[in-house]
C-alpha positions as CSV (number, residue, x, y, z in Angstrom):
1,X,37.2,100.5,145.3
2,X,34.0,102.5,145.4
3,X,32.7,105.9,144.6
4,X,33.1,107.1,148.6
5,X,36.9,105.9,148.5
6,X,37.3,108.0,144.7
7,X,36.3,110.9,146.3
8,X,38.0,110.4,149.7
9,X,40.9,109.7,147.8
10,X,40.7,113.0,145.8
11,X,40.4,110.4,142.7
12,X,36.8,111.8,141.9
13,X,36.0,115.9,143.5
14,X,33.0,118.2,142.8
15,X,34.3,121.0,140.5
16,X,31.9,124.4,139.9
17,X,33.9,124.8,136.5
18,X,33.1,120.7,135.5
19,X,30.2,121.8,133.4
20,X,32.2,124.2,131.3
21,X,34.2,121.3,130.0
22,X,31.9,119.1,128.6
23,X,31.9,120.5,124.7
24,X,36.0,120.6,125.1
25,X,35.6,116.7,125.8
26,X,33.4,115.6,123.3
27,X,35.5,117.9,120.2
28,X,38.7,115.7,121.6
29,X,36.6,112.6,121.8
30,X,35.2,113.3,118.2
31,X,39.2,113.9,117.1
32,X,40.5,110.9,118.7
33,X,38.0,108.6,117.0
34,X,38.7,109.9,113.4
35,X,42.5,109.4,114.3
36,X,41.3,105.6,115.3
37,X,39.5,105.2,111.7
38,X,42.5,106.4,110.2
39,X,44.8,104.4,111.9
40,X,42.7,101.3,111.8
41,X,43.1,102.0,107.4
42,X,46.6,101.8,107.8
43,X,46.7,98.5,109.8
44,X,47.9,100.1,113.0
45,X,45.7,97.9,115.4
46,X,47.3,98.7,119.1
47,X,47.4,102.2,117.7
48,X,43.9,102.3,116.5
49,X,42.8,100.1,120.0
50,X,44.6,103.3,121.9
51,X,42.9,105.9,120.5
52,X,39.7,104.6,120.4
53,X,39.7,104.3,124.1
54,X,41.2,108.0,124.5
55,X,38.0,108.5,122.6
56,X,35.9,106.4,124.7
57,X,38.0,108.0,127.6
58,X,36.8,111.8,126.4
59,X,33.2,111.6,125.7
60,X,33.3,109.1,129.4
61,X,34.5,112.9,130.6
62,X,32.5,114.4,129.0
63,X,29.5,113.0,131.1
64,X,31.3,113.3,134.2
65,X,31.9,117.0,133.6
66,X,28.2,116.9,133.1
67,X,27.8,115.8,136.2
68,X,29.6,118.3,138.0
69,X,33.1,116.3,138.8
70,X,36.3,115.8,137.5
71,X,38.6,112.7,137.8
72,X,42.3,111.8,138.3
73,X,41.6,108.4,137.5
74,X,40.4,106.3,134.5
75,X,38.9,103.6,137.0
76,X,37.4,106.3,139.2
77,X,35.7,107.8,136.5
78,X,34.1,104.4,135.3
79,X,33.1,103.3,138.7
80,X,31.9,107.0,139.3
81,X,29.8,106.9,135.9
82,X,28.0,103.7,136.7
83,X,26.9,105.5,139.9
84,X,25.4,108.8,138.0
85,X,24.2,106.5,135.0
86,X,22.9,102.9,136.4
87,X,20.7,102.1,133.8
88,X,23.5,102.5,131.3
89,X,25.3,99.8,133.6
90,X,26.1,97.0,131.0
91,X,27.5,99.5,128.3
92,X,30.0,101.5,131.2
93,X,31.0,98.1,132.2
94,X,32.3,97.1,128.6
95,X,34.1,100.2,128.8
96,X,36.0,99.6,131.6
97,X,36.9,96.5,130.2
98,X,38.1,98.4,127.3
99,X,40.1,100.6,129.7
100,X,41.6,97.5,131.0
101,X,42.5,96.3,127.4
102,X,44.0,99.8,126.5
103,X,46.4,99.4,129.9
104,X,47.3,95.6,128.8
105,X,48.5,97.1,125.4
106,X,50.3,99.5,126.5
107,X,52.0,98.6,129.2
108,X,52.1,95.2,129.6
109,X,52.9,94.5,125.7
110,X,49.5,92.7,124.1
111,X,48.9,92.6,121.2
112,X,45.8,93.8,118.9
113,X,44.3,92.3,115.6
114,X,41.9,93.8,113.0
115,X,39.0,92.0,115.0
116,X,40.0,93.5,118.0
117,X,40.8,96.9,117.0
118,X,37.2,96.8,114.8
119,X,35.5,95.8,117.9
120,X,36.4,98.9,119.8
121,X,36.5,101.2,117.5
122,X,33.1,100.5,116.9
123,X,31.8,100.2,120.8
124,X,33.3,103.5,121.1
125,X,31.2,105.2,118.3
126,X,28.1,103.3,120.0
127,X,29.5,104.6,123.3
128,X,29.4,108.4,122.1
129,X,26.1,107.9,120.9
130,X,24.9,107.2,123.5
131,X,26.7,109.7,125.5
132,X,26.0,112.7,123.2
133,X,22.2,111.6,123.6
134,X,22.3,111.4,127.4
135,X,23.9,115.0,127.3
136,X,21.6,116.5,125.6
137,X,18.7,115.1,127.4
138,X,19.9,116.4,130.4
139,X,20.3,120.3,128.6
């Protein structure tokens, strides 16, 4: 799929109000990855692996918003991101993988370990650096 068949599909549209979301996104990405930290205490790795990518998920919003779209689609809002953010192209394309991990676990039944859960817990606080930096460069 590309960005032209995201938005012809209605998976990816411009939105005049997408702006106004960005600080919502980041507060929910900022309490999804404390609930990951928790979680990954109590030994709750596909939990902690979940929430780190609905995390990963919010501040990924959060720079869409930026850019004046909203989503109905987790791969369309990767594939769009790499499109508004090329030079951040290896970084968005861990995080898809991560978005196909997240689908594998809960859906398909995987299974997560510390390691794993340690892994993306900590690509998503990179991720939100990263993002939180972008954002306000572009203030």
């Amino acid at each position: 799929m590309t960005f032209e068949d995201c938005l012809r599909k209605g998976l990816i549209k411009k939105s005049e109000s997408a702006k106004e979301r960005v600080e919502q996104s980041l507060s929910l990405g900022d309490r999804f990855s404390k609930s990951a930290e928790n979680n990954l205490e109590m030994q709750e790795y596909e939990v902690c692996e979940i929430i780190s990518y609905n995390a990963l998920f919010h501040y990924a919003r959060a720079l869409l918003f930026n850019a004046g779209y909203i989503e109905r689609s987790h791969a369309c809002l990767f594939l769009s991101l790499k499109r508004f953010y090329p030079e951040q192209r290896e970084l968005l394309d861990k995080a898809d993988k991560i978005r196909l991990e997240r689908h594998n676990l809960q859906y398909s039944g995987f299974s997560a370990d510390k390691e794993s859960a340690k892994f993306v817990l900590e690509f998503v606080k990179e991720f939100e650096r990263t993002a939180k930096k972008l954002l306000k460069n572009q203030k």
